[in-house]
N, C-alpha and C positions, 0 to 999 in steps of 0.2 A: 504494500500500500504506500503510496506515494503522499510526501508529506506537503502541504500548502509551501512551505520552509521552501523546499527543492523545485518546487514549482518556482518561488520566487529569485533564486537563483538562477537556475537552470536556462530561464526566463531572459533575465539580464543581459546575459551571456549571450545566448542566440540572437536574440536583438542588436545588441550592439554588433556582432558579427554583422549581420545582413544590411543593416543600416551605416555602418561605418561610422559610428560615433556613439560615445558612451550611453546606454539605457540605465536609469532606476526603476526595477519596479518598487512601485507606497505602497499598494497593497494589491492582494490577493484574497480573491470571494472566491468560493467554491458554489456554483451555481447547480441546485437539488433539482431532482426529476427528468433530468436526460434519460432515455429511456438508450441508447447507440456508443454516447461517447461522453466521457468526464468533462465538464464544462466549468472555465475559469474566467472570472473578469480581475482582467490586470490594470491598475493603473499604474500609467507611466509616465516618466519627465524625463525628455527628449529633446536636446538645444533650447532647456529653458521654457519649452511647452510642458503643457498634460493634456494626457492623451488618454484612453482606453481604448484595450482590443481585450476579442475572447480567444480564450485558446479551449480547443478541443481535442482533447487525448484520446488516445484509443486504451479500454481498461481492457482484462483480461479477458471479461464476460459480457456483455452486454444482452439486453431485452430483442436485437435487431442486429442481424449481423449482416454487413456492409461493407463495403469498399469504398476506403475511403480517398481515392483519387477521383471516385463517379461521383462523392460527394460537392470535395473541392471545385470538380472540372466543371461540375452546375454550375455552382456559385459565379466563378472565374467568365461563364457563357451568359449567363444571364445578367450580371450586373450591368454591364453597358446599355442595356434595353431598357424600357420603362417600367419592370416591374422591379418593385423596390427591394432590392436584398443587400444584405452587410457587406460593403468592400472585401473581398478576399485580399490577403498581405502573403502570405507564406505558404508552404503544403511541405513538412519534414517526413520522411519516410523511415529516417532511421533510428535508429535507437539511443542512440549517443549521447541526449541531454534528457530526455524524462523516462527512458527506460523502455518507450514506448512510443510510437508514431502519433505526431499529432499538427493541427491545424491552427493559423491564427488569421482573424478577421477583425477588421474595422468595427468599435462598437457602437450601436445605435443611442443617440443618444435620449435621455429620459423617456427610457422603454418604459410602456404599460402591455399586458396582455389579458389582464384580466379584467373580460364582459361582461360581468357580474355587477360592476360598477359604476357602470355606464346605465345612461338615461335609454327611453323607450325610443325616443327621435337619435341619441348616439346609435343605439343600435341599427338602426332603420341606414343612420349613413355607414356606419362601419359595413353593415351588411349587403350593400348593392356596391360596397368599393370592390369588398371582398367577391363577388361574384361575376363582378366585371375582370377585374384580375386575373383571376381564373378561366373567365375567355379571351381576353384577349394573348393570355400564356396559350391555350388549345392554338388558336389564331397563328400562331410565330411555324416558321416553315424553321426547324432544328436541323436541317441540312446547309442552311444560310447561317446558323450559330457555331457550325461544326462540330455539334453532340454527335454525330458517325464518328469522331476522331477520339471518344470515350466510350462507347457504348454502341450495343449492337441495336441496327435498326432492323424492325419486324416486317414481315407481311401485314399488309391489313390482311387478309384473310384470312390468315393464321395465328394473330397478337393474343385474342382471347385464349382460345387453346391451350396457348405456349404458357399464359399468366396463370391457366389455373391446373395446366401440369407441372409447373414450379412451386406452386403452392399448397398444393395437393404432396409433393414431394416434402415437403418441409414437414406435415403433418404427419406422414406415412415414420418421416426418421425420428421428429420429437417424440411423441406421443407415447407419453405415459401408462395410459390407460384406454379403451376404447375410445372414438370419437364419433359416435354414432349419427347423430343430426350433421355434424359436419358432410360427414361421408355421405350423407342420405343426399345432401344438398348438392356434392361433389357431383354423383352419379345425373340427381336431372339436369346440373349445369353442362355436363358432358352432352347430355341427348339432346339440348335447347340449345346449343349455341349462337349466338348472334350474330346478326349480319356482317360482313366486312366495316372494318371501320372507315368514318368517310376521310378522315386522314389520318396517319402517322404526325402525332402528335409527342412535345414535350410533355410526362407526366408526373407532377410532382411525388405524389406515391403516398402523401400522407398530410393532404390539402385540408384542415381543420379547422376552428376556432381553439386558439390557443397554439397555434403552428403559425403566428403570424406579432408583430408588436405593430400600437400604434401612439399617435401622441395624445395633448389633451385636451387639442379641439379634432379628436373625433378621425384622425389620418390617420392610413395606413402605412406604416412607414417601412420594415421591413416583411417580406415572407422567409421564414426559416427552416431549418429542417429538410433539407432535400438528402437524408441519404437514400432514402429509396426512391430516388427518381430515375426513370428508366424511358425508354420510348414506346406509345401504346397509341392506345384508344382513348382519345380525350375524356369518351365519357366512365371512364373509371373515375378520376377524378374527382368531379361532378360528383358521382353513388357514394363513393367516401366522404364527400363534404357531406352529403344529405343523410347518413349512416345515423340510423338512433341513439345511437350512444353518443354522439358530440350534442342531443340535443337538449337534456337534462331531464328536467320535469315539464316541459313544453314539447312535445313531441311534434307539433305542430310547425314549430318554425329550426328550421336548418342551423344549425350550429348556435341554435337559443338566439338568432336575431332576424331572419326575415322569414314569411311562409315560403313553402318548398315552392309554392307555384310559380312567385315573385324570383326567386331566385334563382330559376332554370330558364327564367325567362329573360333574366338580367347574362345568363351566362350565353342563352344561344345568338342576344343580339351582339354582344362584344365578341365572340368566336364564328359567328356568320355561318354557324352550326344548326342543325336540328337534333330535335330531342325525340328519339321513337321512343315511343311509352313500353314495348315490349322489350327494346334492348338497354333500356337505363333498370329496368327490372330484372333482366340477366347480371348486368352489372354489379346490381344494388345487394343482390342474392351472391354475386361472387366476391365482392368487398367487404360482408361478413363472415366466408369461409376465409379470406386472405387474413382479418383479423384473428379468428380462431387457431390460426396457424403461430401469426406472431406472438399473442399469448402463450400458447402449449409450448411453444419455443422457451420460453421464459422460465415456464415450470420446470423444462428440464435441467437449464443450465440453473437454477436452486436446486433442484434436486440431488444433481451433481456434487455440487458442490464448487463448482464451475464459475457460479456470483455468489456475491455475499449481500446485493442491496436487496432491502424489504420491497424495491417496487418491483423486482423480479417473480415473488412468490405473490404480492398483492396481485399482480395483473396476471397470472396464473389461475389461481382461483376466482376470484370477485370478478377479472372481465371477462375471463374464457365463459360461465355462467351467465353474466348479462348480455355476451354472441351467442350464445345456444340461442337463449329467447327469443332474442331477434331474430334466427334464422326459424326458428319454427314458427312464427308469424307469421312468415311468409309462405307457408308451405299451408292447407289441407291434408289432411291423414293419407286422402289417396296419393297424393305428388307425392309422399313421402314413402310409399312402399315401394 
């Protein structure tokens, strides 16, 4: 276990390497609830300035296991564009100063993310930013960004397929214990599958409320979180934003801030997209089995012995249990035999 201490050394050191002139870090925050990667805000004085950036470690174990130059190379392809994400500064692959591979990025300043707080008209505007964002990301041609130069581009034909034998794989090697409703879901996802996507599309992988900061009149200022961003079907995306579980006790509006209707409507006209009701239902149905996967993932590496954070065993039990429900919502007794 790595101490705050050696972060802040370790820190110093690389810095002023790459920048060519001496860094302090003042302090070092240990930022809680990463679910992929140890997350740190450092402040720093650099020629007289302060500064902050975060740095992102790779721990031993994590909730989401990832690659973290498809991380970086997001970040790095998408900042130039208008959708707001954190400066990338660095990508360290080696071991040499924290023990372990890790990232640093430009930090946002006076981050808010929690929509709990915000007024019923905050909500209303965070919520059509956020939905417009999100199409006009579907919108962006990723061969013009040169995401082929990190990651593999799909068939539309074949995206859905490929995403839920990947997923489907990850459940087959974690799993603990049977996964019965998943598997149920598996099976008719395989027999339904959905039309060709209408493009190959950049997708974030885990497009949320609370996967995003903004300020405090109501901006959006960064979107975060892209380790699982990969090349797909737009509307995977989309079904994960609209996922019951980002929506709390209001199941009525998407990610607790605008209705679903509103907000598919704000995504197709910023992505110049349609929305077929039978294939955002494929999706919506598949974006549940992808989460029951990364949960049961979770459990194992607790189980293991693998990780030691509580939010490994937390999202093991409590969210794998509130994705079953969800997915059998969606199902009739006969779908399900």
């Amino acid at each position: 276990m790595i101490t705050t201490d050696q972060v802040q050394i370790a820190a110093a050191e690389y810095l002023g390497e790459k920048w060519g002139t001496p860094v302090t870090v003042c302090n070092v925050e240990k930022i809680f609830g990463g679910a992929s990667r140890e997350t740190y805000k450092l402040t720093l004085e650099v020629d007289g300035e302060t500064r902050g950036v975060i740095l992102r470690r790779d721990p031993p174990s994590s909730l989401i296991d990832t690659e973290r130059h498809l991380e970086y190379g997001a970040y790095d392809r998408i900042y130039p564009t208008d959708i707001p994400v954190p400066e990338p500064l660095f990508l360290e692959n080696s071991t040499d100063f924290l023990e372990q591979p890790f990232s640093i990025m430009a930090a946002v300043e006076n981050p808010m993310s929690d929509v709990a707080l915000l007024s019923e008209e905050q909500k209303q505007k965070i919520g059509k930013q956020k939905y417009n964002l999100l199409g006009c990301l579907a919108a962006k041609d990723p061969l013009a960004l040169k995401f082929d130069e990190i990651m593999t581009v799909p068939d539309a034909v074949s995206t859905a397929a490929e995403q839920l034998a990947y997923w489907q794989g990850v459940i087959n090697d974690d799993e603990i214990h049977p996964q019965p409703i998943a598997q149920a879901a598996i099976r008719w996802l395989a027999a339904n599958l959905p039309p060709p996507a209408q493009k190959i599309s950049i997708v974030h992988g885990d497009y949320r409320t609370g996967n995003f900061l903004f300020n405090d009149q109501a901006q959006i200022t960064a979107i975060l979180d892209w380790e699982m961003c990969h090349l797909g079907d737009p509307l995977e995306d989309l079904a994960w934003s609209l996922d019951p579980l980002w929506s709390g006790e209001d199941l009525e509006l998407a990610g607790r801030l605008i209705p679903h209707g509103q907000a598919i409507q704000i995504w197709c006209e910023a992505s110049g997209l349609s929305c077929n009701e039978q294939a955002l239902k494929w999706w919506r149905i598949f974006v549940s089995v992808k989460a029951v996967a990364i949960w049961i993932s979770s459990s194992e590496n607790f189980e293991k012995g693998e990780g030691k954070d509580s939010i490994l065993a937390m999202a093991g039990w409590v969210m794998t249990d509130r994705q079953n429900r969800i997915l059998l919502d969606y199902f009739t007794p006969e779908v399900m035999s």
